[in-house]
N, C-alpha and C positions, 0 to 999 in steps of 0.2 A: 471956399465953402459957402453953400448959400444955406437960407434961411431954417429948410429944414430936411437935409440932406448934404451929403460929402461923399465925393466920388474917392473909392478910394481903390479901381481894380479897373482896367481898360484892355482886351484880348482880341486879336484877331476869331473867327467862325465862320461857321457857314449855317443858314439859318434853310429849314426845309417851307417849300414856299406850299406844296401838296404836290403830289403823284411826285415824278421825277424833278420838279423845278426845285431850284436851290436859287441861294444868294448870297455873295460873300457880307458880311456883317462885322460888326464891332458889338462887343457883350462888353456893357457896363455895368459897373456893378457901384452900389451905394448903401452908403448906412442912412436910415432916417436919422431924423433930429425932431424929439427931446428922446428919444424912444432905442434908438441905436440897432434898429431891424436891418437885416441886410436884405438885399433883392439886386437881380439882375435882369437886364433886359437888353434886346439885341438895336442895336441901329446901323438900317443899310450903309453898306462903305460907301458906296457910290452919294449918298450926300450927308455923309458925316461929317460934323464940324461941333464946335463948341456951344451953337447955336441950338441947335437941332437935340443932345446931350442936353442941357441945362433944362430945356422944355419937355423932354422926356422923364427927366432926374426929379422934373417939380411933381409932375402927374403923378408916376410911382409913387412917391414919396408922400402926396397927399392921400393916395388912396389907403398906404398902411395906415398912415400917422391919425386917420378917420376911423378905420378902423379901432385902433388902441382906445380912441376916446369913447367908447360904447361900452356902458356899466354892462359891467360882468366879466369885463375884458383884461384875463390876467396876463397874454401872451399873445405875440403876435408871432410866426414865424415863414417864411418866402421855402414855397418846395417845388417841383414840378415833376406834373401829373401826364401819364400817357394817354390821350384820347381814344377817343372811337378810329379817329386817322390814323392810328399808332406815331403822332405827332409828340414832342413833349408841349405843354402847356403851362406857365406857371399859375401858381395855385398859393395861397394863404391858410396853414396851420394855426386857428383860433381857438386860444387855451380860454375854457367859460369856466369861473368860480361860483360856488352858491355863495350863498349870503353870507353864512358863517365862514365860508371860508375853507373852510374843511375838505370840499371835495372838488373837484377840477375832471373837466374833461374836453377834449378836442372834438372841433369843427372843421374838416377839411373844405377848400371852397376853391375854384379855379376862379382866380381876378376875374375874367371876361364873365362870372356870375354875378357878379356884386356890384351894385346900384344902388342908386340910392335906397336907403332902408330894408336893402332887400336881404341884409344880413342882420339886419335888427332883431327881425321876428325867428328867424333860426339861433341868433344868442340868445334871446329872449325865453325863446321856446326851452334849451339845453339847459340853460341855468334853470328852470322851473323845474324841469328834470331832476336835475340834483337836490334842489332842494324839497321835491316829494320823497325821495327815497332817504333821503336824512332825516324824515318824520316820519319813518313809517317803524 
């Protein structure tokens, strides 16, 4: 187990590269740590090794476990979304609370959206949200 992620699911796949290219892959799958979010992500067979896994396992895993530490942030949850390519892409289910507490609503977001800050101001945004309409 590393610091803040455990592999806990390793499968053979085949990952779609666009138009007809394919590639065979290894889907890992991982729970964050302190957070226990599951995600999976594919890495090419052809240099798959324990190396290559741990360095992917850390990235994932920092981008949820960042995600979670963003006030407002009641949930975090790994989905995947079909693009404009009719590709799957995975995406992050982000449950925002108001202040009181009281009211909750999701933010869906495909990872390759999310930068720095650049989910701040769409939490940000949502939770303000919620908490207009609980004054109103």
């Amino acid at each position: 187990m590393a610091d803040n992620y455990t592999v806990v699911t390793q499968y053979p796949g085949i990952d779609v590269l666009g138009g007809t290219q394919t590639q065979d892959v290894v889907f890992v799958g991982i729970n964050t740590v302190p957070h226990d979010t599951y995600i999976e992500f594919p890495i090419p067979q052809a240099g798959y090794d324990s190396h290559l896994v741990a360095a992917a396992a850390l990235g994932w895993a920092t981008i949820v476990e960042t995600v979670w530490s963003e006030e407002w942030v009641a949930g975090v949850q790994w989905t995947q979304l079909v693009n404009d390519s009719n590709q799957l892409v995975s995406a992050l289910i982000i449950t925002v609370t108001s202040t009181s507490g009281n009211s909750t609503a999701t933010l869906t977001v495909p990872i390759v959206s999310l930068g720095p800050k650049l989910h701040q101001a769409q939490i940000t945004a949502l939770h303000d949200q919620l908490d207009a309409t609980e004054s109103l």
